[in-house]
N, C-alpha and C positions, 0 to 999 in steps of 0.2 A: 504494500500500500504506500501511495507517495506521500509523504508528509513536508512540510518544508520545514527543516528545524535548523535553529543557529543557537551557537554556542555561544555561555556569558560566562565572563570570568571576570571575577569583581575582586580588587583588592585596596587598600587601603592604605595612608602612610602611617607608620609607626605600627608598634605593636608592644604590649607589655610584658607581657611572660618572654615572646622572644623575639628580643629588640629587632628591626628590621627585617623579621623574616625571609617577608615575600622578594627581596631582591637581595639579601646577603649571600655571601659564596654557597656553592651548596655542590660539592663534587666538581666539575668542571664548569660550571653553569649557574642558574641561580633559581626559586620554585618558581616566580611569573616567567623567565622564558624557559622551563621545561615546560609548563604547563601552555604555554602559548603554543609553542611547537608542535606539542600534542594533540592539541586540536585542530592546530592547522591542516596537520596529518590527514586526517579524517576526509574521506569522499564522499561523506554520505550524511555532509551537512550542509546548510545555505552558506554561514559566513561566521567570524568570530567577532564577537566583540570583547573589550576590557575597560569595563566601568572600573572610575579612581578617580582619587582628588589631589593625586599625587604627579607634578608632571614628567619626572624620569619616568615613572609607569606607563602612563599614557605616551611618550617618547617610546619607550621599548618595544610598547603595542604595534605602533605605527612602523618602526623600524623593522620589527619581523614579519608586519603586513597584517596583523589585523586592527580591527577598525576602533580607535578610541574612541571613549566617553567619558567626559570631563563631568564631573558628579559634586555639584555643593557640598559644602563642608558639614551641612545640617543630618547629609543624609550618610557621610561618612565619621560621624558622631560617637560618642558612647553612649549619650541619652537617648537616641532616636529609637525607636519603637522598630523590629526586625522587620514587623508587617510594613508599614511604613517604607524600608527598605527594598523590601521585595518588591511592593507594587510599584515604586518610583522607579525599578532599574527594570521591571519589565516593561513597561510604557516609554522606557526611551529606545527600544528599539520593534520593528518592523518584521514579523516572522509568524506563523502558528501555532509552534512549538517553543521551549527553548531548553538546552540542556543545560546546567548549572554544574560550572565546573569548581571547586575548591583547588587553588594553589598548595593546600598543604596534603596533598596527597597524591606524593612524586613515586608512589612506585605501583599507580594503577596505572597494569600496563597497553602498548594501543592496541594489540587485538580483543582485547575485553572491552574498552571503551567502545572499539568499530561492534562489537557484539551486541554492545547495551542500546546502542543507535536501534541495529536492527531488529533487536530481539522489541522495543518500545514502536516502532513503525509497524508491528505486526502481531501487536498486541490484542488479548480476547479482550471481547466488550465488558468483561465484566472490570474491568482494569480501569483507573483512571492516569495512571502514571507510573513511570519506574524509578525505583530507586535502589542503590546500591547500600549491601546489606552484609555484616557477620556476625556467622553462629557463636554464640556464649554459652558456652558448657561452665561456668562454675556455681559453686554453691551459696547462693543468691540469699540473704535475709533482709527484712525492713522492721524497724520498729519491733526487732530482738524478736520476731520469726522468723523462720523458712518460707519463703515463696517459691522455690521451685522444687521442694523436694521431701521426703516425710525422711526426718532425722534418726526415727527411729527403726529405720529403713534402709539404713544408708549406700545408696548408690552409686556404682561405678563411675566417672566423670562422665564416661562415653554413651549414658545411658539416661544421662537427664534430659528432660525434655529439651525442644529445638524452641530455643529461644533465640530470633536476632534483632542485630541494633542495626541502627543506623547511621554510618560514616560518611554519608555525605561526600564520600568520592566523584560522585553523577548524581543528580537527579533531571530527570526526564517530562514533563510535562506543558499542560498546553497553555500560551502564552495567558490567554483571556484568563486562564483558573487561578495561575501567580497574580493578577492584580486582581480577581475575586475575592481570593483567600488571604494574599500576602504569606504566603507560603509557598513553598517549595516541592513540600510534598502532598500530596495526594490523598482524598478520604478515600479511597482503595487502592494503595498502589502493587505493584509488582516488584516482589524483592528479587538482587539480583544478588545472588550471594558471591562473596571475593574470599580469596582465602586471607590468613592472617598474615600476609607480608604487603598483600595489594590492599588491605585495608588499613596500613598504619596510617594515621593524621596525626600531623607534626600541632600541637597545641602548649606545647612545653620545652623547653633545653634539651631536658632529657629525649623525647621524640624523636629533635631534632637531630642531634648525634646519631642515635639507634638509626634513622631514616638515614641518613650520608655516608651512613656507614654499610647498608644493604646496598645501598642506592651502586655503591663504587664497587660491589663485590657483585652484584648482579650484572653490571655494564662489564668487568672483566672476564666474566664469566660467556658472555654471549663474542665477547670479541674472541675468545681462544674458540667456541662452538665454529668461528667462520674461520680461521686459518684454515 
């Protein structure tokens, strides 16, 4: 089914857990232009955009060829309301679709992003969106219970129920519902499940390391595959 979808990649300047994220060194390169490239990549979308308030970002954009958006400062805030956010950056650009890409998660790789394209373009009706997902096997408590599991019972890791999160690596949906909702995801979406390497999100120092550090052992890894 033809759908027309464009990719949004929205980043911001500054960061506080870790300073300069989106453009600091990150292996040979840095997360907005991995992330930009990545998308570029892709043939089986309209166009990339990169919302920011930041103009080396929005310079970067332009320089590896996708299309900036210069975004007030109001709405690259800490106060600003998410909703708020979503709706404002889906209304500035022109598409039916849009996939929502996170800079902080440099090791989903692009046959699974070209997967998530297709596998969302040819989606059952009962679906309203996709999103990218990992299974949590641990032993889950709130408010000093068990939520996933009887204690006095106690189960194999492998054998707790399929619980997943949401990582926000992709989400897939249609432009009108992000300024509906102001959200991202979907009242029924389609999980896509990643394994735990393609699901890290860099939100912290620590991440960050962990992440640069797969990040350079997987790129040397596919480079001795092609010798």
């Amino acid at each position: 089914m033809q759908k027309n979808i464009a990719a949004l990649i929205a980043v911001r300047a500054g960061s506080k857990r870790v300073p300069e994220k989106n453009i600091r060194k990150f292996g040979d390169s840095n997360l907005l232009e991995i992330k930009i490239n990545q998308a570029l990549a892709l043939n089986n979308i309209s166009g990339v955009y990169v919302s920011s308030d930041d103009e080396y970002m929005l310079s970067t954009a332009s320089t590896l060829g996708a299309t900036p958006l210069a975004r007030p400062p109001y709405y690259a805030s800490d106060t600003v309301p998410m909703k708020e956010v979503y709706r404002y950056l889906a209304s500035e650009i022109e598409c039916e679709h849009i996939l929502y890409l996170h800079v902080t998660s440099p090791l989903l790789e692009n046959e699974t992003l070209l997967e998530c394209v297709e596998k969302y373009k040819n989606l059952d009706s009962n679906y309203d969106s996709l999103a990218t997902v990992h299974s949590v096997k641990e032993y889950l408590w709130q408010d000093s219970k068990p939520i996933n599991y009887d204690p006095f019972n106690h189960p194999r890791s492998q054998d707790l129920p399929e619980i997943c999160a949401l990582n926000f690596a992709a989400n897939i949906l249609p432009r009108e519902f992000m300024i509906e909702r102001g959200n991202i995801v979907g009242n029924n979406f389609c999980p896509y499940f990643l394994d735990e390497v393609q699901s890290v999100d860099i939100d912290t120092e620590f991440d960050f390391v962990i992440a640069e550090f797969l990040y350079q052992k997987l790129k040397l890894e596919k480079m001795k595959d092609n010798v």
